[in-house]
ROMARLO-699619 format. One record per residue: x, y, z of N, C-alpha, C in turn; residue number from 0. Coordinates in steps of 0.02 Angstrom, whole numbers. Example, Ala and Ser with C-alpha at 12.3 -4.5 7.8 and 13.67 -1.06 7.14 Angstrom:
2
nX,nY,nZ,caX,caY,caZ,cX,cY,cZ,tornu
660,-284,390,615,-225,390,660,-165,390,0
642,-112,354,684,-53,357,645,2,394,1
END
This chain:
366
nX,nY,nZ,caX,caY,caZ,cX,cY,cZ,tornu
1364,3788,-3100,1339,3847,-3136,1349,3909,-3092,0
1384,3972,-3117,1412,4018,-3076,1320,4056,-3070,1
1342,4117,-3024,1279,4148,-3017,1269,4213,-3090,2
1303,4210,-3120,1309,4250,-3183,1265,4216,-3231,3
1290,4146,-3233,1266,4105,-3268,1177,4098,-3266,4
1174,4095,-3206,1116,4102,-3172,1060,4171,-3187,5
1091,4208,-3187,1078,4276,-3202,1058,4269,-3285,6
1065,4244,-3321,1093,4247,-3402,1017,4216,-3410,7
1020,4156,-3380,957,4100,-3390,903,4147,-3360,8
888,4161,-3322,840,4209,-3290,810,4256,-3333,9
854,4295,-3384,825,4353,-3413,814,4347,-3478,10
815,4254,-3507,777,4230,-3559,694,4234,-3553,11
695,4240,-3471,604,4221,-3472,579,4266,-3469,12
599,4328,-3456,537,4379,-3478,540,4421,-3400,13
490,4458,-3391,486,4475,-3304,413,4437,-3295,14
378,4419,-3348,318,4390,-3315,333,4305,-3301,15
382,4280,-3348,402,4226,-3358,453,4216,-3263,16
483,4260,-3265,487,4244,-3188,471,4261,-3126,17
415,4290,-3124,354,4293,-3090,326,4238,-3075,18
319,4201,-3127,273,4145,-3137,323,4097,-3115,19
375,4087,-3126,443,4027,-3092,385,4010,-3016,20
411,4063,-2983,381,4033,-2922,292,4077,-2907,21
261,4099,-2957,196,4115,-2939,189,4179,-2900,22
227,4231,-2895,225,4299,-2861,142,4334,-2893,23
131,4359,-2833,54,4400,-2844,81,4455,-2866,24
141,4494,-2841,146,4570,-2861,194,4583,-2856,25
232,4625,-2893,297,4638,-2877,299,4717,-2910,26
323,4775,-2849,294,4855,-2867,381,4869,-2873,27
397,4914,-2925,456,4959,-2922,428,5007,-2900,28
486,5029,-2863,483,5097,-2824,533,5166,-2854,29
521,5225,-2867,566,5243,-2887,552,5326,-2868,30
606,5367,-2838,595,5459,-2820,651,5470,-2838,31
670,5516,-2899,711,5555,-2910,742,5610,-2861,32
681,5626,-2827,708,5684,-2748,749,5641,-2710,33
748,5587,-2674,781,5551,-2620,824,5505,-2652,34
818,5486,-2731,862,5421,-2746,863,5382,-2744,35
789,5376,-2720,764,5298,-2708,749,5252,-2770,36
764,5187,-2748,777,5125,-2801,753,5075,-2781,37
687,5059,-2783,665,4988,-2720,634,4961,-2772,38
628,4897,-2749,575,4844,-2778,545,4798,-2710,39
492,4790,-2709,439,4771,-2656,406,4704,-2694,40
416,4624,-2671,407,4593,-2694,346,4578,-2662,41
272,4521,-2679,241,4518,-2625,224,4436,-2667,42
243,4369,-2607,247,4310,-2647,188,4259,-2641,43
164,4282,-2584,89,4226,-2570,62,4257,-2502,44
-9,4267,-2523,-31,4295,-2454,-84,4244,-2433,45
-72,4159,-2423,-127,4133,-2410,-132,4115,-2355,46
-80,4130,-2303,-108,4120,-2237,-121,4214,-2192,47
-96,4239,-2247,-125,4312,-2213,-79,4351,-2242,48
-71,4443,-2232,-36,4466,-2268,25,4441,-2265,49
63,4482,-2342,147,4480,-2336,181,4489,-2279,50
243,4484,-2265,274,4500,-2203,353,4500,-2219,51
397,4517,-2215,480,4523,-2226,492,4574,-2230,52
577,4585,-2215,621,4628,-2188,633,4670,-2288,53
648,4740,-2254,674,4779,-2294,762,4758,-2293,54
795,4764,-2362,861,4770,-2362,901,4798,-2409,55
925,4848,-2391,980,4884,-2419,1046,4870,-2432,56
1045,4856,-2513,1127,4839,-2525,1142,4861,-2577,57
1202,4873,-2600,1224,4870,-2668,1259,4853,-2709,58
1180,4828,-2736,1192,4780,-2784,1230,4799,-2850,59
1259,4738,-2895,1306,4754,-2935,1254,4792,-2995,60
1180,4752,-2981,1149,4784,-3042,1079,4797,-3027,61
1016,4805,-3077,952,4795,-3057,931,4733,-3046,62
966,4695,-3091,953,4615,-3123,988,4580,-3040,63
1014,4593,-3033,1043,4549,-2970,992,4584,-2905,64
983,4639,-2892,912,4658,-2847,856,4618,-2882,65
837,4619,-2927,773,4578,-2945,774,4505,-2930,66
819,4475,-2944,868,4400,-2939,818,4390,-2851,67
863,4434,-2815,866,4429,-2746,803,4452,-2695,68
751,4505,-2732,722,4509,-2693,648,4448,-2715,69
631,4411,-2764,616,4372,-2803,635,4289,-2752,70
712,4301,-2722,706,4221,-2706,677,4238,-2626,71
702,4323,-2610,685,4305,-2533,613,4331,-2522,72
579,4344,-2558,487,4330,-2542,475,4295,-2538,73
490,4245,-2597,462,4157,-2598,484,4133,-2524,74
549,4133,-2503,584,4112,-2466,543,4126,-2387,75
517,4201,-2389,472,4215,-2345,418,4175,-2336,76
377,4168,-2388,322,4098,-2401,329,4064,-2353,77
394,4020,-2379,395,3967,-2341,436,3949,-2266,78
460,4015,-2253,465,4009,-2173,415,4024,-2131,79
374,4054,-2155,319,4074,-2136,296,4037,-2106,80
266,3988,-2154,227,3939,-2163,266,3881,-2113,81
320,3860,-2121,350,3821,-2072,338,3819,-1996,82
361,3904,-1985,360,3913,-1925,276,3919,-1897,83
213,3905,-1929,183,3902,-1893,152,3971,-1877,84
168,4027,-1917,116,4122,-1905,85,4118,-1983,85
53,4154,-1970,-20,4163,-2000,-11,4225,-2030,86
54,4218,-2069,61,4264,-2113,96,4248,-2172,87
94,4294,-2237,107,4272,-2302,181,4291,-2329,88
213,4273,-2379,276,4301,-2389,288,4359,-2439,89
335,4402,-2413,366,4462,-2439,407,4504,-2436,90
450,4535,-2458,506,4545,-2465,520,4621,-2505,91
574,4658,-2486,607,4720,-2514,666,4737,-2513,92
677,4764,-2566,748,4782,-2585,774,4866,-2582,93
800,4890,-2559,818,4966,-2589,889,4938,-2606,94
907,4978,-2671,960,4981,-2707,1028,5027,-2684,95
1057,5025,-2642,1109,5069,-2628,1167,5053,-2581,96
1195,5095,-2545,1252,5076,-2495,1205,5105,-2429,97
1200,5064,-2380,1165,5084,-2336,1221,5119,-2291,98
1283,5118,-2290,1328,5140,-2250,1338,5219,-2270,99
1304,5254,-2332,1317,5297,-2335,1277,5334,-2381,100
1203,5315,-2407,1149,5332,-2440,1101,5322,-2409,101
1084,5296,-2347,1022,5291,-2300,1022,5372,-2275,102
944,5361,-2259,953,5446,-2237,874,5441,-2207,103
834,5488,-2202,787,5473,-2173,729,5484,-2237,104
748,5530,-2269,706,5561,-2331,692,5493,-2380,105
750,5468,-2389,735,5400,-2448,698,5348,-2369,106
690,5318,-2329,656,5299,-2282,594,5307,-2295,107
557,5391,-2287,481,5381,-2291,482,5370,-2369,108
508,5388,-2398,474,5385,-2463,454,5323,-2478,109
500,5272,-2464,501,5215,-2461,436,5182,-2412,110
419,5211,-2357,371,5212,-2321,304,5210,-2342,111
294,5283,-2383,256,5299,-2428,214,5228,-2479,112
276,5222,-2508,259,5141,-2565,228,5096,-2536,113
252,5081,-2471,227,5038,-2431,170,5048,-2420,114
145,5086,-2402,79,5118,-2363,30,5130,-2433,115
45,5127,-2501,26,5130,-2560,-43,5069,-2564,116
20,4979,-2552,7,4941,-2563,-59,4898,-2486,117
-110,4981,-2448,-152,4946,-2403,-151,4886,-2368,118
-84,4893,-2326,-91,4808,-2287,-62,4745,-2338,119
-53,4746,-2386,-52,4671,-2425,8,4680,-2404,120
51,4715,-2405,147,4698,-2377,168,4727,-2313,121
179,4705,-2255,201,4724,-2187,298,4712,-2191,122
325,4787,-2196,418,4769,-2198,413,4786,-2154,123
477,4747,-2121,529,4752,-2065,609,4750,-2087,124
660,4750,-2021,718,4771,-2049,757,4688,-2055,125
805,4720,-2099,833,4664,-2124,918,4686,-2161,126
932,4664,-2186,1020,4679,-2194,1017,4756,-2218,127
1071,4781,-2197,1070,4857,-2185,1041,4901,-2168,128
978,4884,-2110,924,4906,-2073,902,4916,-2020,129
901,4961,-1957,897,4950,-1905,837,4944,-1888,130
791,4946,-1807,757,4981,-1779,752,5042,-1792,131
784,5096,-1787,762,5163,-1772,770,5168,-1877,132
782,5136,-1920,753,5150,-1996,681,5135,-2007,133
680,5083,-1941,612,5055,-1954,559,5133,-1928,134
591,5176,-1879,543,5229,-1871,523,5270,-1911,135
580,5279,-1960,571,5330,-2013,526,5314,-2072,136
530,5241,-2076,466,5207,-2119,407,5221,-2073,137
397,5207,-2016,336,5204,-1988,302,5266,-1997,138
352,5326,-1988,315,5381,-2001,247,5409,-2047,139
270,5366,-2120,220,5368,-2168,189,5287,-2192,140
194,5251,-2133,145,5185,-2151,132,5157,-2088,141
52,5127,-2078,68,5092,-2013,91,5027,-2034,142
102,5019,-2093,111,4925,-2112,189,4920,-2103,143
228,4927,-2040,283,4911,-2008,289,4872,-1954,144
339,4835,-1944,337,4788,-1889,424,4810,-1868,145
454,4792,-1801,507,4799,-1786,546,4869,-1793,146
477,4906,-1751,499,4972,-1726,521,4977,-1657,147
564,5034,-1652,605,5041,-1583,570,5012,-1522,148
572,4973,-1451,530,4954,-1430,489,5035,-1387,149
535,5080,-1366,512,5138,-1344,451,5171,-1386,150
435,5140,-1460,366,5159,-1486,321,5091,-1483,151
337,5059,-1454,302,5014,-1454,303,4953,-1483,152
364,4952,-1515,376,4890,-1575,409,4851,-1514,153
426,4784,-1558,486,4724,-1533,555,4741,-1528,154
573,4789,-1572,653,4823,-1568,658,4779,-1616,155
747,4768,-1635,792,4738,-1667,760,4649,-1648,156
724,4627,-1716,729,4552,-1699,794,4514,-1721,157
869,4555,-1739,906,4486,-1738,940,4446,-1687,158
904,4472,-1615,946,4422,-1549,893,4367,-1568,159
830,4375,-1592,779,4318,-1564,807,4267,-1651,160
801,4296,-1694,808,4268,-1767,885,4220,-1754,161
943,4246,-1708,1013,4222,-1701,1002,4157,-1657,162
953,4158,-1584,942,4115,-1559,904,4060,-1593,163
878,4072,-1642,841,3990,-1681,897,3968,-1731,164
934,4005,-1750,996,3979,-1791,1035,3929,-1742,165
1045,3940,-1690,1070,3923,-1634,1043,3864,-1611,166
975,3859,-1605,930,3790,-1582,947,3758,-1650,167
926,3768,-1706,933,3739,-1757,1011,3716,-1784,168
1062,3726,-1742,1126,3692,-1751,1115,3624,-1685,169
1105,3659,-1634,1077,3608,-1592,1051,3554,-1610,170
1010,3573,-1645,961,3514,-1654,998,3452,-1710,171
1027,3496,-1755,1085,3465,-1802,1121,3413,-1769,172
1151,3444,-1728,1194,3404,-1669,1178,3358,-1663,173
1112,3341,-1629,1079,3318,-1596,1054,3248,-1651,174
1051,3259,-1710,1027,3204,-1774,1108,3173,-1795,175
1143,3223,-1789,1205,3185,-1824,1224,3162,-1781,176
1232,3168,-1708,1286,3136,-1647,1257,3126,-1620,177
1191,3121,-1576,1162,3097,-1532,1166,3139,-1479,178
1216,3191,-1487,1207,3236,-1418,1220,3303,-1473,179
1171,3360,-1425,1167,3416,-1442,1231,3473,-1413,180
1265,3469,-1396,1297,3502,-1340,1376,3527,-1405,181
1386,3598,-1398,1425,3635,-1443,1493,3651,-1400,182
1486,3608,-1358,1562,3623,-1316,1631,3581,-1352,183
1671,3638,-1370,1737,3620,-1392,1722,3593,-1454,184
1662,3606,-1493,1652,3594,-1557,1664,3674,-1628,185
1698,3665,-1652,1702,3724,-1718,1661,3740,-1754,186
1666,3802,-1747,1606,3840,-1785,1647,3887,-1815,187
1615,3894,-1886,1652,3943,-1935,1597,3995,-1946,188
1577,4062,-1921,1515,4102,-1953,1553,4151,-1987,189
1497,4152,-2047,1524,4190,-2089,1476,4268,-2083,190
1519,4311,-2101,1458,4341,-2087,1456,4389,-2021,191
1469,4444,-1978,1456,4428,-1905,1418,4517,-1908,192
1363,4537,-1943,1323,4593,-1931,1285,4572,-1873,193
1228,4606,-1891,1175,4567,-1842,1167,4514,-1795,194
1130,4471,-1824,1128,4424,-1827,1170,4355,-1810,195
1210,4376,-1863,1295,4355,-1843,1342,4353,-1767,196
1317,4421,-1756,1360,4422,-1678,1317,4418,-1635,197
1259,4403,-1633,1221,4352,-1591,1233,4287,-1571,198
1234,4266,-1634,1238,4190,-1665,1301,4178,-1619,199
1377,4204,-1609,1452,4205,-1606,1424,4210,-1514,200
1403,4226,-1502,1373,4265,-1390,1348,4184,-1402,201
1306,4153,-1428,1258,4093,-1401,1334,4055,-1409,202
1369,4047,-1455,1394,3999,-1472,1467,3976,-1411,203
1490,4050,-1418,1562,4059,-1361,1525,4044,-1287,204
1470,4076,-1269,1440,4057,-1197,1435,3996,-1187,205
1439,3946,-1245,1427,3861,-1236,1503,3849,-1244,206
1554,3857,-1249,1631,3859,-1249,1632,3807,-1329,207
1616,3826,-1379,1624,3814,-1445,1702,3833,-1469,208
1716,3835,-1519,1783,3844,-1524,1753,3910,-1620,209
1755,3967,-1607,1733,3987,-1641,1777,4049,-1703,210
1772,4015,-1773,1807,4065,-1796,1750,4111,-1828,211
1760,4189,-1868,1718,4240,-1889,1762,4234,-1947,212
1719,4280,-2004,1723,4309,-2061,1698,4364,-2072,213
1707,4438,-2117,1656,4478,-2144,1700,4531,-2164,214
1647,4529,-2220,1675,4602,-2263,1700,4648,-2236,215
1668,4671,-2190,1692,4722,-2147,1750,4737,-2107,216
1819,4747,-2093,1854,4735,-2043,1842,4772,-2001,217
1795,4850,-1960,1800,4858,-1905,1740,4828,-1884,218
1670,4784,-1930,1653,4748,-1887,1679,4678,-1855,219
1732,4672,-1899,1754,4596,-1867,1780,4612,-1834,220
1823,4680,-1807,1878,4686,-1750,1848,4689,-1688,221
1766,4702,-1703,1714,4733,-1626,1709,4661,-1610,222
1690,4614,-1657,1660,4550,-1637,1704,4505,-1590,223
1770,4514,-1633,1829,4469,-1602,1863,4485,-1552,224
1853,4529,-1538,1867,4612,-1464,1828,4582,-1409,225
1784,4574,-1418,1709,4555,-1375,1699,4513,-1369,226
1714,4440,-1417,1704,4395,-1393,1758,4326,-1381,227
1823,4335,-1414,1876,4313,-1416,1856,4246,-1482,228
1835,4257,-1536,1822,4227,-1574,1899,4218,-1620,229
1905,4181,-1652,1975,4186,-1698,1946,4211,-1800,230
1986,4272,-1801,1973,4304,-1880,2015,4261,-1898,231
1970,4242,-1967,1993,4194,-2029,2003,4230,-2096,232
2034,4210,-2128,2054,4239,-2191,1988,4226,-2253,233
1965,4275,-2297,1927,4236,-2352,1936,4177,-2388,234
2010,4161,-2399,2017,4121,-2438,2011,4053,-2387,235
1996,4068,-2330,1988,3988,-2276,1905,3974,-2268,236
1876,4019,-2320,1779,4013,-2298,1775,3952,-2300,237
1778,3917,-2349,1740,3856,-2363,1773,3798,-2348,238
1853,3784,-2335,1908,3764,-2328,1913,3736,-2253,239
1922,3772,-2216,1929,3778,-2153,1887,3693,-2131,240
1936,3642,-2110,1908,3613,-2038,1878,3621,-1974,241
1794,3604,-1994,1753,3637,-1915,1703,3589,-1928,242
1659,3585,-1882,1616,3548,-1870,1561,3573,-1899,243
1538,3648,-1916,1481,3675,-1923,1509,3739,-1960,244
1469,3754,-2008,1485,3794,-2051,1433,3850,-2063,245
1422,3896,-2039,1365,3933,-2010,1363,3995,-2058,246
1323,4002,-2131,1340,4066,-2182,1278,4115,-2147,247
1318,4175,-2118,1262,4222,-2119,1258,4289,-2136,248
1289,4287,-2210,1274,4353,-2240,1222,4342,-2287,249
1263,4354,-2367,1205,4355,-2402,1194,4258,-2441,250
1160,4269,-2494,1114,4198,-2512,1184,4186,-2566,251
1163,4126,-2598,1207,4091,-2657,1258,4057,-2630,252
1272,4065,-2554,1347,4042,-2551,1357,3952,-2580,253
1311,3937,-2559,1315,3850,-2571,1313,3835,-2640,254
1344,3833,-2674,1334,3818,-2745,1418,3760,-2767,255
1399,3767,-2856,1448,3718,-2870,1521,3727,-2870,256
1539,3779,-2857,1605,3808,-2856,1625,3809,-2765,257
1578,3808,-2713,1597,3803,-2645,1586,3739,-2606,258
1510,3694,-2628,1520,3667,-2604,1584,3589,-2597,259
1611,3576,-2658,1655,3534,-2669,1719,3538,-2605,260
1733,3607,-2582,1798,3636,-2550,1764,3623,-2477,261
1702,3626,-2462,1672,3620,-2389,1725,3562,-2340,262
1725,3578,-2273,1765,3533,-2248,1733,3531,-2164,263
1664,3513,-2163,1623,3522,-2122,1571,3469,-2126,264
1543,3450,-2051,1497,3390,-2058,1415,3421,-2068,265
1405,3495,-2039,1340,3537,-2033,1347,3605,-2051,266
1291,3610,-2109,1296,3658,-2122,1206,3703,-2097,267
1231,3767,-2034,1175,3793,-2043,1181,3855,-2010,268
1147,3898,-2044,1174,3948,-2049,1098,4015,-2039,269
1110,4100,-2026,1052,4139,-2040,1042,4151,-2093,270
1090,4144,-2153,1103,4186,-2214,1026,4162,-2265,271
977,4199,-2291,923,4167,-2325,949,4141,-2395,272
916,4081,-2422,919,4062,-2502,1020,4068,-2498,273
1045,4012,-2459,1106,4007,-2450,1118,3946,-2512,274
1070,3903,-2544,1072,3849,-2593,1074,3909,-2660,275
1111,3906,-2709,1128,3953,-2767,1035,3912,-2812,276
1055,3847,-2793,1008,3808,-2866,970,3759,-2803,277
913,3754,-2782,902,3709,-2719,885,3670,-2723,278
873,3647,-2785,872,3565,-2793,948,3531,-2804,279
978,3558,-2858,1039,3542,-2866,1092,3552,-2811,280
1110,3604,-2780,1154,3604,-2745,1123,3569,-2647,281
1077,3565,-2634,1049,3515,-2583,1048,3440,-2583,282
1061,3410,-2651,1080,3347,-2665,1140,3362,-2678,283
1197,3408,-2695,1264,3395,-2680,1301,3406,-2610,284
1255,3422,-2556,1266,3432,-2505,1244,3335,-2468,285
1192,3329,-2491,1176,3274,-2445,1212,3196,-2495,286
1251,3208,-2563,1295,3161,-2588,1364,3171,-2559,287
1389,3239,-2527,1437,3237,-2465,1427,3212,-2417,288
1358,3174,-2405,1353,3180,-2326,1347,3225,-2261,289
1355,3290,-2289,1323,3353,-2254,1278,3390,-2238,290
1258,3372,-2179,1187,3388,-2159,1186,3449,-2154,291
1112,3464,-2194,1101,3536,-2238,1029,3550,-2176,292
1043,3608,-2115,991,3628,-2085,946,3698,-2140,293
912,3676,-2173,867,3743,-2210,867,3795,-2195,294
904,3838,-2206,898,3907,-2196,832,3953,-2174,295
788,3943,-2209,697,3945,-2201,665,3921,-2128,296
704,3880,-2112,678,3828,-2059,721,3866,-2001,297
801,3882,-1997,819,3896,-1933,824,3950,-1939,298
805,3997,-1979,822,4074,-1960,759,4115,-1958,299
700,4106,-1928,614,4110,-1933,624,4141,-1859,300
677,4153,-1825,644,4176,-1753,625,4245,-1762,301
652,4288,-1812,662,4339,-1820,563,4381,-1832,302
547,4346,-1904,501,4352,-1907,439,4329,-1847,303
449,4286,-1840,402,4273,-1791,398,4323,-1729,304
457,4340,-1703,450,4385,-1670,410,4462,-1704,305
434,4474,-1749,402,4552,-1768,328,4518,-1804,306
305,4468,-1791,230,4444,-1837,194,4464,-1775,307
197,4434,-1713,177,4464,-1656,155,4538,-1647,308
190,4571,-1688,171,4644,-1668,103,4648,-1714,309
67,4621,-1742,0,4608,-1786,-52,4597,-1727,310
-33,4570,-1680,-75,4570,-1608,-53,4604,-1547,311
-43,4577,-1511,-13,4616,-1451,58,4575,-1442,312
105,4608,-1452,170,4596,-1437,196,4558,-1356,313
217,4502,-1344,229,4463,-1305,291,4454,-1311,314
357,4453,-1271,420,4406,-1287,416,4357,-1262,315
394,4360,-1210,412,4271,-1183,357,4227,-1233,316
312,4250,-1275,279,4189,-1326,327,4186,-1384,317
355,4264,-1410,389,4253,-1461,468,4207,-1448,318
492,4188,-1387,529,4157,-1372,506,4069,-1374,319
467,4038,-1329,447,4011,-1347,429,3964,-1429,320
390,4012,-1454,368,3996,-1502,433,3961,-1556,321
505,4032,-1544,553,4004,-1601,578,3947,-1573,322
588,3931,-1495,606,3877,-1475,578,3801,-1512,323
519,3818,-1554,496,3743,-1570,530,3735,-1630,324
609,3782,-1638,628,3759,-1701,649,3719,-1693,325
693,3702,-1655,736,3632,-1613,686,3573,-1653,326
612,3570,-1639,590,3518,-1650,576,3504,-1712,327
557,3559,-1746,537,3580,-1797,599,3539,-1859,328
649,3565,-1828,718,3545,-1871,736,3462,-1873,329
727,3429,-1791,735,3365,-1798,669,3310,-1841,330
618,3349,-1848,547,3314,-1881,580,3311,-1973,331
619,3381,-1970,618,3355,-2033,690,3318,-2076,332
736,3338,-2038,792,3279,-2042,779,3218,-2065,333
723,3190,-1996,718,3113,-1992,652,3118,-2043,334
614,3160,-2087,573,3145,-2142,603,3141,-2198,335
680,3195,-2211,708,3173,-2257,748,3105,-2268,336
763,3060,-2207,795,3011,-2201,741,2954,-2213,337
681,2977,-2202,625,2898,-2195,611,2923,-2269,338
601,2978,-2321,576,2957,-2390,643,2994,-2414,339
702,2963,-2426,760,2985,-2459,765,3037,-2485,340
752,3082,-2460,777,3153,-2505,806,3216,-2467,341
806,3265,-2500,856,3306,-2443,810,3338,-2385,342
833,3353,-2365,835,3390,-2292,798,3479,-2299,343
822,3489,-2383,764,3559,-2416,705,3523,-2446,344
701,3481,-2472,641,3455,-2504,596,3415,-2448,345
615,3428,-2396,590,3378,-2328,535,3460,-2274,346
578,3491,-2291,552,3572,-2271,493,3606,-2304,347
540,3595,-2368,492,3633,-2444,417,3608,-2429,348
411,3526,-2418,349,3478,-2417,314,3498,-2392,349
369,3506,-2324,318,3534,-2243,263,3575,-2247,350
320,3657,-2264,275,3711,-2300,238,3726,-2321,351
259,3707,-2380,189,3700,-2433,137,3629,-2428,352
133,3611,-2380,95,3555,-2354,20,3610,-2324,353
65,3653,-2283,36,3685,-2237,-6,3754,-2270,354
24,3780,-2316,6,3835,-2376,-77,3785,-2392,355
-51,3714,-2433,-107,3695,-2477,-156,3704,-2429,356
-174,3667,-2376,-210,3656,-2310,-270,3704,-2282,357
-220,3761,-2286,-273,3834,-2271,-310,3842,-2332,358
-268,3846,-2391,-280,3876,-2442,-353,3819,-2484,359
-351,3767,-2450,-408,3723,-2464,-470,3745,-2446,360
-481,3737,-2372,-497,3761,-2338,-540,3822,-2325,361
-502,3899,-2348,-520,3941,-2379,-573,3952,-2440,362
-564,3894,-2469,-594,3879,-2521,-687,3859,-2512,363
-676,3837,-2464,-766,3824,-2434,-798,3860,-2361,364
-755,3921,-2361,-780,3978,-2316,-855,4011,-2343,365
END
């Protein structure tokens, strides 16, 4: 089922009808005719404490595909959340535009503004098309920001710490499928190489991996492959390509029924969020290949965790630490999806929301 298709089924149910899909508390449009602003601010479960997720700027083909997207990555927030172990709830935002050339500082606070609307229940940080220093221009008109410049006091840019658990979490892959963890002279295909991405490409080449790149962009792929001697691949070799590890870290949907059939890889894991198009369906066509599917939710949490910290007193060496227990985190649930047969997302999903019900019981006789 293409993502159109997907799209089609979606806007039979109503907006309350998919609200209710996965149970969202709130979901605010944002909208200023002065700045041009176009946001939607999702907020998906606050039961281990407020919302928390990255702002992201793209543009999108439509509203319906921003709604689509900011809808899977709140939920999606939920449950990394919850995985990783912080004591915070999931949430998520969208601004509608080209961040390469409609960001500005004016649509920033306004956007700020909304935020600061909704009293604490949603804490954004940055996220695809977002830096640190955007994160200042939000801060200006909200304190409910995380992953401000560290010179004001924030964590800075969390995608070195968010790239390094992608990183443990291939490790750890390794480590279930072969018995040894070790990425030397093994292929890696990342797709993807913003952020995040060319983090991910530094951990991987420093272990002498054999590493090819992808991305929309060609003068970011020319910086990446400049810098790190990575080999540029063609689009039409994404899914194709012979490698050991197949690492998606742009945007979500890539795994679906039209890509995964062409895969030619033993691990797939990647930063990219809600990388399963359908996650029940396409996570059992991953694990009827035999391709071990590391959860997206599960290895790309360093990020947040790091800027959740700024809710207390900001530490790196805990926020390091802490993402380090993805490694373990990732092999617990491998070998849970292998002891009650099911995938490797529904082994995560469990975890999660194991951990959601728990508090949320709990809570219940305060």
């Amino acid at each position: 089922m293409s993502k159109e298709k997907v799209f089609e089924i979606q806007k039979t149910k109503g907006l309350f009808g998919r609200l209710g899909e996965y149970n969202h508390e709130l979901v605010l449009y944002c909208n200023d005719n002065a700045t041009g602003l176009k946001a939607i601010i999702a907020v998906h479960n606050t039961t281990l404490g407020p919302a928390m997720g990255g702002l992201r700027m793209w543009n999108y083909k439509s509203e319906e595909d921003a709604l689509f997207d900011v809808l899977r990555l709140s939920r999606g927030m939920t449950l990394k959340n919850a995985l990783a172990g912080i004591n915070v709830g999931g949430g998520k935002a969208v601004i509608i535009g080209d961040a390469r050339t409609q960001k500005n500082e004016y649509l920033l606070r306004r956007f700020g503004k909304f935020v600061n609307n909704l009293g604490g229940k949603y804490y954004t940080a940055e996220d695809v098309g977002m830096s640190a220093a955007d994160m200042e221009f939000v801060g200006m008109e909200t304190p409910y920001v995380t992953g401000m410049p560290v010179e004001r006091g924030g964590s800075g840019d969390p995608s070195p710490v968010t790239a390094y658990g992608v990183y443990l979490g291939m490790k750890a892959s390794l480590k279930y499928a072969t018995g040894s963890d070790s990425l030397n002279g093994k292929k890696v295909l990342v797709q993807g190489v913003g952020h995040v991405g060319s983090y991910l490409v530094d951990h991987l080449v420093k272990e002498n991996a054999k590493v090819f790149i992808y991305d929309i962009y060609p003068d970011t792929l020319a910086k990446v492959a400049s810098r790190t001697g990575a080999e540029v691949i063609t689009e039409e070799q994404i899914f194709t390509m012979p490698v050991d590890i197949f690492a998606p870290c742009a945007l979500g949907g890539v795994l679906n029924p039209d890509t995964i059939p062409l895969l030619n890889c033993d691990i797939v894991a990647g930063a990219a969020n809600n990388q399963l198009l359908d996650e029940i369906r396409d996570a059992e066509a991953l694990k009827a290949r035999e391709i071990l599917y590391a959860p997206d939710f599960m290895v790309n949490a360093g990020g947040i965790i790091n800027v959740s910290l700024e809710l207390d007193v900001y530490n790196k060496d805990i926020a390091m630490r802490m993402t380090e227990r993805i490694y373990e985190t990732s092999l617990k649930t491998f070998n849970m999806a292998e002891e009650n047969q099911i995938t490797t997302h529904q082994a995560a999903l469990q975890m999660a929301n194991d951990r959601i019900q728990a508090v949320g019981q709990n809570m219940l006789f305060r």
